[in-house]
C-alpha positions in Angstrom: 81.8 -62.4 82.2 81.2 -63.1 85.7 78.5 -65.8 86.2 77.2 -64.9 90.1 76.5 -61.2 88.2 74.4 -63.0 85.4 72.7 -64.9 87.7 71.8 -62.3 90.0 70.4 -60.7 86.6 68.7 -63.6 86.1 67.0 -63.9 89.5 65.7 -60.4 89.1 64.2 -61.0 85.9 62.7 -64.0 87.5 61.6 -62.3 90.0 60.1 -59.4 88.3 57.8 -61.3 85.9 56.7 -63.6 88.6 55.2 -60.8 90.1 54.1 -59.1 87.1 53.1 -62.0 84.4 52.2 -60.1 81.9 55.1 -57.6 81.6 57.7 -57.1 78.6 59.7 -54.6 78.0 63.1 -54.0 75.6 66.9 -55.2 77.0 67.4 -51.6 78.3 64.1 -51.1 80.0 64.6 -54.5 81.8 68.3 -53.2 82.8 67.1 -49.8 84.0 63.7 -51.0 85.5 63.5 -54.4 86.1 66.9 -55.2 87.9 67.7 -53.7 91.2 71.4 -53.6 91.2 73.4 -53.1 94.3 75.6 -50.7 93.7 75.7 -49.0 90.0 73.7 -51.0 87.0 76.7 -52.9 85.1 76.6 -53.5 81.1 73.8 -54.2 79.5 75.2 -57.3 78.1 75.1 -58.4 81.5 71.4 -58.5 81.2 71.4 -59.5 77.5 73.3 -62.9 79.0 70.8 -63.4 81.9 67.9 -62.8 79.5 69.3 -65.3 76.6 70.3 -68.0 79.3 66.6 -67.3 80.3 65.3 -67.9 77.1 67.7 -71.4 76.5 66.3 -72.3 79.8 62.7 -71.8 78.4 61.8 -69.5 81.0 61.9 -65.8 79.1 61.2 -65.3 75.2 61.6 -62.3 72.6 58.8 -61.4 70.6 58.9 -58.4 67.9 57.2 -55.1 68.3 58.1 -52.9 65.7 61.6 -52.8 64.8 62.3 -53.4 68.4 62.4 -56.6 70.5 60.8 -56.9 74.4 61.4 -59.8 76.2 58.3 -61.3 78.4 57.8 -64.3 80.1 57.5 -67.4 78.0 53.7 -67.9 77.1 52.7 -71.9 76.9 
């Protein structure tokens, strides 16, 4: 997969919850809303990469909701 497209994912993910701390949302809404991409949005799994390096990193987590998963900012 091609890293500098994960970590542009990543920086927008970043970037997003810095300036909206308390948002989550599911892997598709975060690849629809969340990333700005500069042509046409690329695979999900592009953003499912970005958001798990995120989450080794410390950075992003996954909490349940449902039978569905959003990914937030990592609470202390």
């Amino acid at each position: 997969m091609d890293e500098d497209l994960i970590r542009f994912a990543s920086n927008e993910i970043i970037n997003h919850v810095n300036a909206n701390p308390e948002s989550a949302d599911t892997v598709q809404g975060i690849h629809q809303w969340w990333i700005q991409w500069p042509n046409f949005p690329e695979s999900t799994q592009v953003t499912v990469t970005a958001l798990e390096q995120l989450q080794r990193d410390g950075l992003m987590e996954m909490v349940g909701a449902g039978n569905r998963g959003l990914w937030r900012r990592r609470r202390e």
